[in-house]
Every structure is written in C-alpha cells, then in structure tokens.
C-alpha positions, -999 to +999 in steps of 0.1 A: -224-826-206-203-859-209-168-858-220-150-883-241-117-887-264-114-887-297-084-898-323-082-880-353-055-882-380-024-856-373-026-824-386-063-823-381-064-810-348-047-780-362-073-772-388-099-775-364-085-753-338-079-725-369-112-730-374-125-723-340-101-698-338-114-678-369-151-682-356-143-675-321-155-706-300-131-734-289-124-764-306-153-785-286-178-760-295-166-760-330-172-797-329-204-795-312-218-771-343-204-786-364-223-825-360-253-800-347-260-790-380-248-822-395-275-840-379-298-815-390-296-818-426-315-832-450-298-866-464-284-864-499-297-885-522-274-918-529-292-933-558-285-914-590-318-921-610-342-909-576-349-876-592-360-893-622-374-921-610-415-923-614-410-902-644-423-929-667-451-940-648-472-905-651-502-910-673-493-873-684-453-877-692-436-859-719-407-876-709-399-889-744-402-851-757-376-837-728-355-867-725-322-845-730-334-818-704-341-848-677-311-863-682-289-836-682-305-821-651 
C-alpha cells in the first residue's frame, strides 16, 4: 500500500471517523470502500434529454401519442 495525506474541510474528519466507527473498520478502510465502490459505478447520466434522445428517429415511434408519459418520466 502507499500512504499519502489528505486535507479535508473541518468537521469532516469527524463524520468520517463516526462513520467507520458505526461500520466497524477505521477511517482508511472507510475511505478505501468508499472510492472502491465509487469507481465501480455506473456514471450518471449528465445530459437531461439522453433518455429521450433517438426517440424521434424510430420508424415505429408513437412518440407524438405518449409525449406527456416521455416527458414526465
């Protein structure tokens, strides 16, 4: 493993070694977890319109017909 330092803002610290302490690891296994499962997970979407985006383009849309259900989604 290779150590290094960190600065985080005050009062963090504290929440993060509550944390560990509720889970039962220390605060450096908390944080290794913790960006573990971070790096695992799927990206979140940043545009807005991605899910409907290619809606129109279908040959076999009923897009006009659901409009309120897709939008409101």
């Amino acid at each position: 493993m290779i150590k290094f330092q960190i600065t985080v803002p005050e009062g963090q610290l504290s929440e993060w070694k509550r944390s560990a302490e509720l889970n039962g690891v220390s605060v450096a296994e908390l944080i290794r977890q913790t960006m573990s499962e971070r790096l695992r997970a799927k990206p979140t979407a940043t545009d807005p319109f991605e899910s409907i985006t290619g809606l129109a383009d279908a040959l076999d849309t009923d897009l006009a017909s659901r409009v309120d259900e897709i939008l409101n989604a």
